[in-house]
C-alpha angles and dihedrals in degrees: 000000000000137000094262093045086054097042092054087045094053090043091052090040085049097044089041090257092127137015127229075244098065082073099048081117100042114093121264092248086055087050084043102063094041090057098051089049084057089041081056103057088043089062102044092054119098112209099050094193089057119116095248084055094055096045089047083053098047093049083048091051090049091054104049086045082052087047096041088052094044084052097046088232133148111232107199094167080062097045097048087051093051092056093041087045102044081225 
């Protein structure tokens, strides 16, 4: 994958184009890079309770649920927020 492949997946999973789903069959490295790039953009935003913030969030949260399936992994930071959360 390179870096403009990257860049047009994060913008169509960012316009709805496309869903963290749409990746179920891709490897966890692939899922990976495209959630730090996410983890990126959250950072980078300055109201963190702004719309942009929480959709960013919410993409983020997709992806490490996808990663920690595909882990088979039980995610109880996840789970906890969540809860906190009433995600």
């Amino acid at each position: 994958m390179n870096y403009e492949e990257l860049n047009v997946i994060v913008e169509e999973l960012i316009s709805s184009k496309r869903s963290v789903l749409d990746f179920k069959d891709k490897k966890v490295a692939y899922i990976k890079a495209i959630g730090r790039q996410f983890a990126i953009k959250y950072k980078h935003v300055v109201d963190k309770d702004s719309q942009e913030a929480n959709n960013y969030l919410s993409i983020l949260i997709e992806i490490r649920t996808l990663v920690k399936s595909k882990l088979k992994m039980n995610d109880a930071l996840m789970n906890r927020f969540k809860q906190e959360n009433n995600y």
